[in-house]
C-alpha beads as a LAMMPS data file, in Angstrom:
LAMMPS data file: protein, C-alpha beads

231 atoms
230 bonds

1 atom types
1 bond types

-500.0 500.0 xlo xhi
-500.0 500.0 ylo yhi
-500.0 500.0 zlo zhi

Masses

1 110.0

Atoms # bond

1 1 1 -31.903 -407.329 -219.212
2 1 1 -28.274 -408.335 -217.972
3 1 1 -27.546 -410.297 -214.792
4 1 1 -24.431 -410.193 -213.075
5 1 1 -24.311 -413.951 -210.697
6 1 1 -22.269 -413.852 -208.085
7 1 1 -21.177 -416.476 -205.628
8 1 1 -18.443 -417.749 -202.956
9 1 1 -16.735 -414.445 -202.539
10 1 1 -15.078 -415.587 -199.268
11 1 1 -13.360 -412.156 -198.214
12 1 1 -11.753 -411.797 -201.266
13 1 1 -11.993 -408.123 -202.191
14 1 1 -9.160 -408.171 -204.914
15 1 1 -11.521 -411.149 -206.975
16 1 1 -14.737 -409.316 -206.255
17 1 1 -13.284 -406.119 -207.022
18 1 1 -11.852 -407.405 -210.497
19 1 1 -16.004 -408.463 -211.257
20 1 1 -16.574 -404.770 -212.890
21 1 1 -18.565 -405.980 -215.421
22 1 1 -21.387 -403.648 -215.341
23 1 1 -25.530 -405.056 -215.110
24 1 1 -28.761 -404.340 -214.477
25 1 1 -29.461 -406.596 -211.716
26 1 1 -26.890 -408.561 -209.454
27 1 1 -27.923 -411.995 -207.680
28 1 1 -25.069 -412.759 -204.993
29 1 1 -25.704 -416.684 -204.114
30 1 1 -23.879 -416.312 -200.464
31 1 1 -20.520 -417.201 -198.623
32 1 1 -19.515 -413.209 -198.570
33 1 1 -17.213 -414.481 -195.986
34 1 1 -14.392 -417.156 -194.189
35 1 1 -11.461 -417.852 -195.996
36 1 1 -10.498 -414.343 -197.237
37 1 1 -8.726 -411.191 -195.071
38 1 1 -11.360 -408.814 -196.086
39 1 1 -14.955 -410.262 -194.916
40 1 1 -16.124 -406.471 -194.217
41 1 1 -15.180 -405.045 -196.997
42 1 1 -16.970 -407.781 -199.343
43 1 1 -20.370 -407.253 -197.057
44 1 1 -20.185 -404.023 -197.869
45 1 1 -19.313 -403.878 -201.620
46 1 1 -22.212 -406.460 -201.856
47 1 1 -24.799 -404.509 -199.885
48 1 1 -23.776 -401.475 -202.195
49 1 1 -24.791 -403.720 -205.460
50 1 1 -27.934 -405.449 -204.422
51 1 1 -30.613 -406.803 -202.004
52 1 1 -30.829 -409.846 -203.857
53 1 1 -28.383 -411.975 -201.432
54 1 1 -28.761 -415.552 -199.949
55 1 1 -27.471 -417.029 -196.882
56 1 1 -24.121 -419.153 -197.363
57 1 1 -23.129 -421.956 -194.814
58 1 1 -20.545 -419.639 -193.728
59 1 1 -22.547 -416.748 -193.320
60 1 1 -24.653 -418.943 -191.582
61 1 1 -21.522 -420.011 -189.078
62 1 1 -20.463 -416.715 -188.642
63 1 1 -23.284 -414.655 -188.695
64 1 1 -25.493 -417.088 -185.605
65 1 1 -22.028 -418.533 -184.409
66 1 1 -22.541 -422.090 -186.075
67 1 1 -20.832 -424.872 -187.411
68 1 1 -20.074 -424.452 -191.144
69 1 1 -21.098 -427.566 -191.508
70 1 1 -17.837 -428.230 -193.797
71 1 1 -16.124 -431.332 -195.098
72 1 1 -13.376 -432.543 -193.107
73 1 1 -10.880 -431.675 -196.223
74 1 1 -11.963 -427.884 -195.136
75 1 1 -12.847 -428.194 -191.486
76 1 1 -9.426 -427.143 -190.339
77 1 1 -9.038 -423.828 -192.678
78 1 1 -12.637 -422.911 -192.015
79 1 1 -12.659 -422.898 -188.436
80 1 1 -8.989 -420.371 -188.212
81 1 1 -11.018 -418.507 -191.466
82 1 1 -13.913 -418.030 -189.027
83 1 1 -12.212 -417.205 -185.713
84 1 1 -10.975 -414.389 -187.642
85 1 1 -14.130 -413.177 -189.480
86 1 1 -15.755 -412.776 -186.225
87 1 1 -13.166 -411.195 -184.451
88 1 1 -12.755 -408.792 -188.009
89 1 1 -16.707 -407.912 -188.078
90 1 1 -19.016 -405.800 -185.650
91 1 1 -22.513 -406.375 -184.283
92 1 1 -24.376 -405.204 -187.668
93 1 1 -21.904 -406.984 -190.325
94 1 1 -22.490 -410.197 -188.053
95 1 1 -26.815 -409.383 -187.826
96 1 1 -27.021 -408.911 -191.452
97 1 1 -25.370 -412.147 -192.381
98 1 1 -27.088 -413.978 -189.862
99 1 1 -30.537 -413.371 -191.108
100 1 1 -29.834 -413.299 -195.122
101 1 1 -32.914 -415.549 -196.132
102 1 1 -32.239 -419.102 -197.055
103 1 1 -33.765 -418.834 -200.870
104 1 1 -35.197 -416.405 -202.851
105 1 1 -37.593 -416.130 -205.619
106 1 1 -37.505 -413.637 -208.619
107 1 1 -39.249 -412.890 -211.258
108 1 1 -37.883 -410.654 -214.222
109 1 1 -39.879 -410.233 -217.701
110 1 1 -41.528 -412.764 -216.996
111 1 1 -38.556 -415.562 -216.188
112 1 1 -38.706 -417.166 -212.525
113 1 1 -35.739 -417.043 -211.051
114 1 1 -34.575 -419.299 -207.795
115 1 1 -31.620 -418.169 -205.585
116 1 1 -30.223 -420.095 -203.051
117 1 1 -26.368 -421.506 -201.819
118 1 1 -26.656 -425.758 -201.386
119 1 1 -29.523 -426.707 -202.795
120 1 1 -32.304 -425.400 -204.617
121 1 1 -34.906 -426.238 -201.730
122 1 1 -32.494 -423.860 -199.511
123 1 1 -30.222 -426.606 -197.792
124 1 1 -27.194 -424.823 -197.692
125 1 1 -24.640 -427.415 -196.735
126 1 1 -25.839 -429.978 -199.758
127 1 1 -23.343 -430.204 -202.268
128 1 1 -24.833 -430.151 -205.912
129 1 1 -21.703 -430.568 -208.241
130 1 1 -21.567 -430.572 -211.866
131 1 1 -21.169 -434.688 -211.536
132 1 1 -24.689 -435.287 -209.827
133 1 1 -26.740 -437.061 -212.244
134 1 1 -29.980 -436.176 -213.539
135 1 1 -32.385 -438.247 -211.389
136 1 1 -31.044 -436.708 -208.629
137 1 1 -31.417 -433.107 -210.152
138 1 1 -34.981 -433.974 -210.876
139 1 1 -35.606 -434.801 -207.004
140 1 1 -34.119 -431.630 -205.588
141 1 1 -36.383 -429.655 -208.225
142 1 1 -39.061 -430.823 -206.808
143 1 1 -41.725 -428.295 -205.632
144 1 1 -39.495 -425.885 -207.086
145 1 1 -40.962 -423.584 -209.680
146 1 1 -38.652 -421.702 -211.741
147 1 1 -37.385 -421.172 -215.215
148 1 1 -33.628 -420.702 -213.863
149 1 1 -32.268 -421.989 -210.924
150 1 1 -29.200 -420.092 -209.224
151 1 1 -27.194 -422.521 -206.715
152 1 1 -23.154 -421.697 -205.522
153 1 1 -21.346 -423.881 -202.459
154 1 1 -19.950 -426.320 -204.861
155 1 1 -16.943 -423.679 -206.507
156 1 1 -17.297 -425.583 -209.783
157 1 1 -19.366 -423.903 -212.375
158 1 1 -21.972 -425.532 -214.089
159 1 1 -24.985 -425.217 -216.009
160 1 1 -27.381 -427.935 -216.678
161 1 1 -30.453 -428.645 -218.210
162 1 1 -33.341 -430.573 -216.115
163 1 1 -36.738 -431.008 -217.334
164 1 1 -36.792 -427.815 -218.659
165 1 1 -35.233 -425.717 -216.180
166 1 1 -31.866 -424.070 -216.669
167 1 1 -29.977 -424.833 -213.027
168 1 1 -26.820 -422.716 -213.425
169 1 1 -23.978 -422.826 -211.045
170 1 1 -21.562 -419.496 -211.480
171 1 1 -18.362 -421.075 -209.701
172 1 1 -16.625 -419.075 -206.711
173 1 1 -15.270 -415.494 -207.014
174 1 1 -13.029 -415.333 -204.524
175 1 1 -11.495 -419.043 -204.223
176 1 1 -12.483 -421.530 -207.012
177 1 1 -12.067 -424.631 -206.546
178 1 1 -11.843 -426.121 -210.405
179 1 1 -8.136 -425.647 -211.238
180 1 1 -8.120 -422.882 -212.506
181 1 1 -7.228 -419.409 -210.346
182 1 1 -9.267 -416.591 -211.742
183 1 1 -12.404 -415.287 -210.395
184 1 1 -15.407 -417.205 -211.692
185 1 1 -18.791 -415.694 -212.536
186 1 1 -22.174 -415.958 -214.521
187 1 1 -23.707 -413.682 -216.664
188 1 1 -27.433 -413.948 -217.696
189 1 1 -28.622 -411.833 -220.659
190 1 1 -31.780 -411.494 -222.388
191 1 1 -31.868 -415.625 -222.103
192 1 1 -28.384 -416.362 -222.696
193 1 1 -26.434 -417.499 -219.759
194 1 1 -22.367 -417.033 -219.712
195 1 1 -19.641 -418.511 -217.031
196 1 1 -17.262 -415.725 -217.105
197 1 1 -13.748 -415.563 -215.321
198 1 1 -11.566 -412.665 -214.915
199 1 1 -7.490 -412.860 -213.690
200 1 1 -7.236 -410.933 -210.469
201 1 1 -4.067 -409.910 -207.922
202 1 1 -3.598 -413.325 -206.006
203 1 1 -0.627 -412.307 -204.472
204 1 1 -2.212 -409.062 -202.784
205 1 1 -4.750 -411.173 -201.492
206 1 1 -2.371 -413.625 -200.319
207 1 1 -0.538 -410.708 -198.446
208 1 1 -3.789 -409.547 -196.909
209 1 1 -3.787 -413.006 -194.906
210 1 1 -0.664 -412.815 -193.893
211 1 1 -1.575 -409.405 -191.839
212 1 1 -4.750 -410.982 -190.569
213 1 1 -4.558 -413.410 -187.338
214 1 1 -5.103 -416.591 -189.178
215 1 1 -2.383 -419.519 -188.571
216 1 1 0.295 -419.638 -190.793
217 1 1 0.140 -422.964 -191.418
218 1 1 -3.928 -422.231 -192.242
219 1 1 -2.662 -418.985 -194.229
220 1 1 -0.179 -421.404 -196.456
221 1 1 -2.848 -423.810 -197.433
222 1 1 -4.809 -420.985 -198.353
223 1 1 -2.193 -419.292 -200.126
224 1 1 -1.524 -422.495 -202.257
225 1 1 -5.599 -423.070 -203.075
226 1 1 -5.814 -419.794 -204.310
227 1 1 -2.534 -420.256 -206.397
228 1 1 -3.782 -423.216 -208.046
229 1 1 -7.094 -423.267 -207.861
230 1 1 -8.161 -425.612 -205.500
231 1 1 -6.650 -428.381 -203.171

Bonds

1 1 1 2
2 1 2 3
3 1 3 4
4 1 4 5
5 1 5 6
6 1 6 7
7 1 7 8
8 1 8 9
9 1 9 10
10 1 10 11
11 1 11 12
12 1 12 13
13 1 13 14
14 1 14 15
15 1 15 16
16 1 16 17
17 1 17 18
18 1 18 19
19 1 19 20
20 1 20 21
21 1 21 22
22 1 22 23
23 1 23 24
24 1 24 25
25 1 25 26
26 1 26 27
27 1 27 28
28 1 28 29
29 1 29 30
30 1 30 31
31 1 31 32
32 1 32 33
33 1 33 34
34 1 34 35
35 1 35 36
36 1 36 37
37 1 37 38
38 1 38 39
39 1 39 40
40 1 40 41
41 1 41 42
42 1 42 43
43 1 43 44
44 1 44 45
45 1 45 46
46 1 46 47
47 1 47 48
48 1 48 49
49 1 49 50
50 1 50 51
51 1 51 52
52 1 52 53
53 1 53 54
54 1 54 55
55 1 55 56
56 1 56 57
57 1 57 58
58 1 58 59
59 1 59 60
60 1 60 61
61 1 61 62
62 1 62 63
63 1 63 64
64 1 64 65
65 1 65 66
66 1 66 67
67 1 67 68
68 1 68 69
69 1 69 70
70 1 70 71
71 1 71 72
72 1 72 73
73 1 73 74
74 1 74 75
75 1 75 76
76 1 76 77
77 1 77 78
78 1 78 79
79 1 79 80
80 1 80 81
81 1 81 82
82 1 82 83
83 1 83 84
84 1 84 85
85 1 85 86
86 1 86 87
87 1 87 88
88 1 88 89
89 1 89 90
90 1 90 91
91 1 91 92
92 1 92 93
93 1 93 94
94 1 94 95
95 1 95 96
96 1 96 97
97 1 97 98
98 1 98 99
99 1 99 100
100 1 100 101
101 1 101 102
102 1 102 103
103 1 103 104
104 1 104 105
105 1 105 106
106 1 106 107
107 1 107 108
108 1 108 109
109 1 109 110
110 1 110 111
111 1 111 112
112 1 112 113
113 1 113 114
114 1 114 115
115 1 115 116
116 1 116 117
117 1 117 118
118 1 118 119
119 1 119 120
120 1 120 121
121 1 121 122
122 1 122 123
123 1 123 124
124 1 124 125
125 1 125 126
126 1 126 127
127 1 127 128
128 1 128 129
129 1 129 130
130 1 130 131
131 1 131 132
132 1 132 133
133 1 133 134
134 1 134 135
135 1 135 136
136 1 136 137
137 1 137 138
138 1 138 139
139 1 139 140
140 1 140 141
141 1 141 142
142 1 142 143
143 1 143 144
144 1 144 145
145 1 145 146
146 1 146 147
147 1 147 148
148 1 148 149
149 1 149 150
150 1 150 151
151 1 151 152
152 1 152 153
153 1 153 154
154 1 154 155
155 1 155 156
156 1 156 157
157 1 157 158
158 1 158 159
159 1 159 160
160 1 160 161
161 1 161 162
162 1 162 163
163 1 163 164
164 1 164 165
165 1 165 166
166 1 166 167
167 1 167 168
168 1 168 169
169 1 169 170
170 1 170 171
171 1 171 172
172 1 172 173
173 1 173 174
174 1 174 175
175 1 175 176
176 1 176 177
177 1 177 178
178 1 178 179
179 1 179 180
180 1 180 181
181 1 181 182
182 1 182 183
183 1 183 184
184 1 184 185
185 1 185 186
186 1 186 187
187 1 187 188
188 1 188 189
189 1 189 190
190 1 190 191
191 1 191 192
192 1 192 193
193 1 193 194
194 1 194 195
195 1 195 196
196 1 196 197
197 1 197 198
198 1 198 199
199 1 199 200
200 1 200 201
201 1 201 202
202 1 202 203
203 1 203 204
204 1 204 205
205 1 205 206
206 1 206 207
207 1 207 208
208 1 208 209
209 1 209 210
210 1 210 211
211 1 211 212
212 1 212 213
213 1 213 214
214 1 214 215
215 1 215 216
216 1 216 217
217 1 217 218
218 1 218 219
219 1 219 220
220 1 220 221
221 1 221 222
222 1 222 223
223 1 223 224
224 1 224 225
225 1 225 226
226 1 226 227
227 1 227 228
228 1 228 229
229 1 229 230
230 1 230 231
């Protein structure tokens, strides 16, 4: 059995499209869109691959008109990214992002799986990244059961070991955040688990905001985090 993990697409159809690897099941972790010039086109690429989505913070903003709940660092660029989305999607797009469920639970040949964006109780704004020590692992694992624990938000990939369970972070498609500009993903096969990434057409994305609505002072900061990987 092969896994495809996907997270933090962010409208980024040139990244998502360069994830061909092929799989028998695909887990998409949330944040389809904000950021990116292509929200509907990612919604529907996704909804073509699997049912086995969870609700991002900003699929949560857009989708029920809320804050993203973002740090101030990303406040500014999220709020232009969002103006846009919802401007960019119709009724249906907006519905079905709105009411992706918070977490979801899997079970495969007998492996428990746990989706979910933030956290692996299903708080979707709480920021897990690969620094977070152990003890505090252990807490947010409570009540959880599960063999492998899915999480995104953070756009760092990770995978850790906590009492046992395998919590496995698959970094962002479509704007990591780590340095280093290609598409990040995980792969999860027959017990092995693999952070892939893949070298897609920045630029093409980068002209896609350019024709959207977005700022251009917005559209330059997220010309140079996609560029460089991060900010």
């Amino acid at each position: 059995m092969k896994i495809l993990i996907l997270s933090d697409i962010h409208g980024n159809r040139e990244a998502l499209d360069a994830v061909c690897e092929k799989a028998d099941m695909v887990f998409c972790l949330g944040d389809l869109v904000n950021y990116g010039p292509y929200p509907g086109a990612c919604i529907e690429r996704i909804r073509g691959l699997t049912d086995k989505v969870v609700r991002g913070n900003h699929d949560n903003a857009v989708g029920k008109d809320m804050d993203c709940g973002c740090s101030p660092k990303y406040k500014e660029l999220s709020d232009a990214g969002k103006m846009f989305t919802k401007n960019a999607l119709h009724a249906g797009e907006k519905d079905f992002l709105g009411n992706l469920p918070v977490t979801l639970n899997v079970e495969i040949e007998g492996k428990r799986f746990v989706l979910s964006h933030g956290s692996p109780g299903g708080d979707m704004y709480k920021y897990l990244r690969p620094d977070v020590s152990d003890e505090q692992f252990k807490t947010e694992l409570t009540n959880v059961t599960a063999d492998i624990v899915f999480l995104g938000h953070t756009h760092f990939p990770m995978v850790r070991k906590i009492n046992g369970v395998t919590v496995v972070n698959p970094g962002s498609v479509g704007q990591p955040r780590d340095g280093i500009p290609l598409a990040s993903y995980a792969v999860w096969e027959d017990g092995r688990i693999e952070i892939k990434r893949v070298r897609y057409d920045i630029e093409a994305t980068v002209k896609g905001l350019q024709s959207t609505a977005i700022p251009s002072a917005q559209v330059s900061m997220l010309a140079k985090i996609l560029r460089e990987g991060g900010m």
